[in-house]
C-alpha positions in Angstrom: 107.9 125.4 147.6 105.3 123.1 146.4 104.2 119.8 147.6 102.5 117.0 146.4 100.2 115.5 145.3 101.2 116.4 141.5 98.7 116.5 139.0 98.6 116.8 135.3 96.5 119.3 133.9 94.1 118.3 131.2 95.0 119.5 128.0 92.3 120.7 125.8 91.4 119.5 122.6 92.3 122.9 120.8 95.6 123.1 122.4 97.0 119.6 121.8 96.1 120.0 118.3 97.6 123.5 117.5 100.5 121.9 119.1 100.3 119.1 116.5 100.4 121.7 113.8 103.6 123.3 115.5 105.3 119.8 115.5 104.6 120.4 111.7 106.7 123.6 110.9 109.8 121.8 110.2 108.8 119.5 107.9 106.8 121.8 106.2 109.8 124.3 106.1 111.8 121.6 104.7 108.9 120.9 102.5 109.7 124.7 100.6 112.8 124.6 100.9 113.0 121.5 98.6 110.1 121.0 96.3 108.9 124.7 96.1 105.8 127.1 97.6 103.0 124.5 96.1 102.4 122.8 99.1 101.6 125.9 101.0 98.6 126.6 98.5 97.2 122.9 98.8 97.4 123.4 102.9 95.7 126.8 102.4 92.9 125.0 100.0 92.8 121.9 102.4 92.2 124.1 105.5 89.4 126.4 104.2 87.4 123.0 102.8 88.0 121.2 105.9 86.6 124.2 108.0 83.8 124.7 105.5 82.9 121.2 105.7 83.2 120.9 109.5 80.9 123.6 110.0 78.2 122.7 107.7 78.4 119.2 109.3 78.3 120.4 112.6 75.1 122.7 111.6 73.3 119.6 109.8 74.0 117.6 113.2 73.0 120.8 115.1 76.2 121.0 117.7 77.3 124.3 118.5 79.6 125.9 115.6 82.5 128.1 117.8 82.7 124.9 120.3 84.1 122.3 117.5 84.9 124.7 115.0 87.7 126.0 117.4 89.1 122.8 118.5 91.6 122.7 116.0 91.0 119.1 114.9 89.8 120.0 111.3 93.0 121.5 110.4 94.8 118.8 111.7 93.3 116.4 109.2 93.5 119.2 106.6 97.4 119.6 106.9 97.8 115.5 107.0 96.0 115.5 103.7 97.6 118.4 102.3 101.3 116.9 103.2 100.5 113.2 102.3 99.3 114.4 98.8 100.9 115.7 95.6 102.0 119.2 96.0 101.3 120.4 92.6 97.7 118.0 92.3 94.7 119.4 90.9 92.7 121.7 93.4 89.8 119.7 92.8 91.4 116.4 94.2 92.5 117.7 97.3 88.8 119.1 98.1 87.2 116.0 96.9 90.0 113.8 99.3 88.8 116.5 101.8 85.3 116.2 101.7 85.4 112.4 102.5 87.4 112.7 104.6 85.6 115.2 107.0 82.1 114.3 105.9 82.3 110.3 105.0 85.7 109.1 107.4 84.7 111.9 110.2 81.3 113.1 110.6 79.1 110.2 109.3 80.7 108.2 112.0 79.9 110.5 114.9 82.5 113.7 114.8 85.5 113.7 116.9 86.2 110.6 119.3 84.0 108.4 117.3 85.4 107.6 113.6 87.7 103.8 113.4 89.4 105.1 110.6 91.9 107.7 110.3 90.1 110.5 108.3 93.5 111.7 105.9 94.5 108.1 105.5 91.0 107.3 104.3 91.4 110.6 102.1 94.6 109.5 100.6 93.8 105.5 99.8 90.7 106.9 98.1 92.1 108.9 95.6 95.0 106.8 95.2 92.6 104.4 94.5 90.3 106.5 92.4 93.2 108.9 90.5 96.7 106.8 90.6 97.9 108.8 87.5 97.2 111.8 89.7 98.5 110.9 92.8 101.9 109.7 91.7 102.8 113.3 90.1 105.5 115.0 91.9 107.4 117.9 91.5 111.3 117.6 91.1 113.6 118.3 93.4 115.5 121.6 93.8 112.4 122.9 90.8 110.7 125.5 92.9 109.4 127.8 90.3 106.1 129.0 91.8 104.3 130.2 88.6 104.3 126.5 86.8 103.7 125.3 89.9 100.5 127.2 90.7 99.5 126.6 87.2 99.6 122.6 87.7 96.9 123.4 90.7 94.8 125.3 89.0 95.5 125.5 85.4 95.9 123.6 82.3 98.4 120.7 83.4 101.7 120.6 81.6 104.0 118.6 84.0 106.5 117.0 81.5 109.3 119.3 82.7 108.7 119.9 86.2 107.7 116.6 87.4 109.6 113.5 88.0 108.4 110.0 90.2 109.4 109.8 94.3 112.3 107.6 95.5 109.8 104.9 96.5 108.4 104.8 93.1 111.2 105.1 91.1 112.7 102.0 93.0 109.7 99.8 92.3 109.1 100.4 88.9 113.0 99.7 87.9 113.4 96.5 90.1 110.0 95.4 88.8 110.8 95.9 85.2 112.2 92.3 84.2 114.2 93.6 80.9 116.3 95.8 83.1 117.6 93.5 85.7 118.0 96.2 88.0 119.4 96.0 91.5 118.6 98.3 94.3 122.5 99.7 93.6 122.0 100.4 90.3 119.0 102.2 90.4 120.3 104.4 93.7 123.0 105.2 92.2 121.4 105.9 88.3 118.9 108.1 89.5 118.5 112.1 90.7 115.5 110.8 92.7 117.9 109.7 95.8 120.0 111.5 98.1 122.8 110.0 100.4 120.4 107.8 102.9 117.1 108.1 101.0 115.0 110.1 98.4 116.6 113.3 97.7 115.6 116.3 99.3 113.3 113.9 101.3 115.5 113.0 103.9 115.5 116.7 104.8 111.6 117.0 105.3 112.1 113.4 107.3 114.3 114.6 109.4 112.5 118.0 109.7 109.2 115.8 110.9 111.5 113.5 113.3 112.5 117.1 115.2 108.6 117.7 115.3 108.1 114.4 116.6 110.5 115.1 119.3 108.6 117.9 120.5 105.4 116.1 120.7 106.8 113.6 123.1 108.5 116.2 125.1 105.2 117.8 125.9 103.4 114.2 126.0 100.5 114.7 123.1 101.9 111.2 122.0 103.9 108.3 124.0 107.1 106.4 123.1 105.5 103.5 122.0 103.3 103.8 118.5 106.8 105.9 117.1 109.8 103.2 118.2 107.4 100.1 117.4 106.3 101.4 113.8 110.1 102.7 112.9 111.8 99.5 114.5 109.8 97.1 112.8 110.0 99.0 110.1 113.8 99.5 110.1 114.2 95.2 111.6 112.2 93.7 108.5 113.9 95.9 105.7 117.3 95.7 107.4 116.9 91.3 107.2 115.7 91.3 104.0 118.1 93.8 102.4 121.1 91.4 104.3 119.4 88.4 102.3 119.0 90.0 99.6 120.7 93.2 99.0 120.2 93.8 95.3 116.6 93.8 95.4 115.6 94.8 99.0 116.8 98.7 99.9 118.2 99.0 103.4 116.6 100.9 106.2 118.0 104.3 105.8 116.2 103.8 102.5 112.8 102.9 104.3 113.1 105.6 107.0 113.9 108.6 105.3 112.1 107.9 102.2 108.1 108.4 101.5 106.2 109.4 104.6 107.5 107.0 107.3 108.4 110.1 109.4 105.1 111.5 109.1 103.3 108.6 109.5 105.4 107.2 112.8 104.8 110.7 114.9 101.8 112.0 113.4 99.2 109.4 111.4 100.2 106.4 113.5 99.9 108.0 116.6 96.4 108.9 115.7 94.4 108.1 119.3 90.8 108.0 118.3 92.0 105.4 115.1 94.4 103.5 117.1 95.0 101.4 120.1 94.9 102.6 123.7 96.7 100.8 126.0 100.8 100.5 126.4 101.3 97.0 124.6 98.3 97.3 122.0 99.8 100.7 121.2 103.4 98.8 120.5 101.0 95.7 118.2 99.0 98.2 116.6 102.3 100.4 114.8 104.6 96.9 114.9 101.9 95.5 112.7 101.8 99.1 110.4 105.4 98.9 110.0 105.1 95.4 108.7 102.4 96.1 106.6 104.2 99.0 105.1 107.2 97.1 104.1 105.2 94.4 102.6 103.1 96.7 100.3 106.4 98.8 99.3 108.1 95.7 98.5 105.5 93.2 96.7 102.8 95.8 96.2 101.3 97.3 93.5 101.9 101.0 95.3 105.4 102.4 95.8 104.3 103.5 99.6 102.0 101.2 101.9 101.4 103.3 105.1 97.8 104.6 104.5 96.5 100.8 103.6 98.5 99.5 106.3 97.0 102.2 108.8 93.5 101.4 107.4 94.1 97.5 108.1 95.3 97.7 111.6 92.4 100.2 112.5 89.9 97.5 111.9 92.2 95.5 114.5 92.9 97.3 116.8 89.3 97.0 119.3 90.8 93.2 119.3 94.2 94.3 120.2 92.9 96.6 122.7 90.3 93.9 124.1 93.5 91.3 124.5 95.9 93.6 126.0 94.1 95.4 128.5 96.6 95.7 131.9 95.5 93.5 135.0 93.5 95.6 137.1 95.2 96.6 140.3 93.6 93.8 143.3 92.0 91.8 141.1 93.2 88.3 139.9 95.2 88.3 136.4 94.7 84.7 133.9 97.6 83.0 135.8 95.4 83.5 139.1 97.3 85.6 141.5 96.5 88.6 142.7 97.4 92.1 141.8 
């Protein structure tokens, strides 16, 4: 029989993040399944650059190579990048988004615990940035030919009949263009890029990172409140406007199970060095993403917002965190009594 007190026992870095890249499996899985073995290779390249670069930062900064090596972090980033970019990209692209993000977003910051930015979001609004043409080819559904595949990574690039553009993309560029008077209806219904709720072949590897997401709150590496803020908001603001307006807003199946809004609720928002801290700040910090994110998909210039909207809200969130910091426990609150 055992009696109290309880306590929790501290997890370590290394095991909260190999459990992070557990949570992963089923998206990734889902990932195969659907769009072919290419992402495997660009996780495989990303991993061996991030651990390259980790320990050649960690040698220039003279901390002890085995101790943060191990810890599991790296890889972390490394898969994020790998997942959030194009699986058949160039192999250059993915080392170069590597690089800064390890080196620049990580390490020039102070390593681990110290960067305000989230190091794959900064990867991926970089090259986005610096390669759009790049970073908007993806592989059709259901094509999972490895050879051409491979050869798109690191061969000559002949894409015209393997690739096609992602749900989110697809959706902007035909309610965008005026001479087609598209509606959100018409172009779901016109196109092989959509499944039943969302992008085709999407909603799978959504739903596969929803069941991963599960798991990380089961064993508490994240809390309740970054995932049902970011996806509520999220799922409120496109639901309204698609009730306005429903031929050019798409609902919020659309929104959730489309792009990387699973991904990013359980596994980018959630970030805790980037983000906020404290129980309402965390709920501000992914309410605010969520907004963000349906404000860049739906008047932006890129078909999915979620790494510029994480990027924004990290800059706030020190404020948030400063304004929402719980009353301590015998000490006075604003309204003056006691606690």
């Amino acid at each position: 029989m055992h009696n109290s007190p309880y306590f929790l026992k501290p997890a370590s870095v290394r095991s909260v993040m190999l459990r992070v890249l557990l949570a992963l499996l089923p998206g990734i899985a889902a990932y195969v399944w659907f769009f072919g073995a290419a992402v495997l290779v660009q996780i495989a390249l990303a991993s061996v650059t991030a651990l390259l670069a980790e320990a050649a930062m960690l040698k220039l900064r003279g901390k002890p190579l085995m101790l943060y090596l191990g810890d599991g972090s790296a890889l972390v980033t490394a898969w994020l990048i790998a997942l959030t970019f194009p699986p058949i990209a160039p192999w250059w692209l993915t080392v170069i988004g590597v690089l800064a993000a390890i080196v620049v977003a990580k390490h020039l910051y102070g390593g681990l615990g110290q960067n305000p930015f989230n190091p794959a979001m900064v990867a991926f609004a970089l090259m986005i940035v610096a390669y759009p043409s790049l970073m908007s080819q993806w592989p059709a559904v259901g094509f999972t030919d490895f050879a051409p595949q491979l050869n798109a990574i690191f061969g000559p690039r002949q894409l015209d009949a393997i690739t096609m553009a992602t749900p989110l993309d697809a959706l902007r560029t035909a309610l965008h263009t005026e001479e087609a008077r598209a509606t959100v209806a018409g172009v779901l219904g016109s196109s092989a890029s959509f499944g039943n709720i969302g992008g085709k072949g999407w909603e799978w590897v959504a739903a596969g990172y929803f069941l991963g997401g599960l798991y990380l709150l089961q064993q508490r590496i994240i809390t309740w409140h970054m995932p049902a803020a970011f996806l509520l908001t999220l799922l409120v603001i496109s639901g309204a406007f698609a009730a306005f307006d429903p031929g050019h807003f798409a609902g919020p199946s659309f929104h959730l199970f489309t792009g990387g809004a699973m991904l990013g609720a359980f596994f980018i928002v959630t970030d805790p060095v980037s983000g906020c801290t404290t129980p309402r700040g965390k709920l501000f910090f992914a309410a605010g993403i969520g907004l963000l994110t349906w404000i860049i998909r739906a008047f932006g210039a890129y078909p999915d917002g979620i790494a510029f909207a994480v990027l924004l809200m990290n800059i706030a969130a020190p404020l948030i965190d400063m304004n929402t910091q719980p009353p301590v426990f015998g000490h006075k609150d604003k309204r003056g009594s006691a606690k």
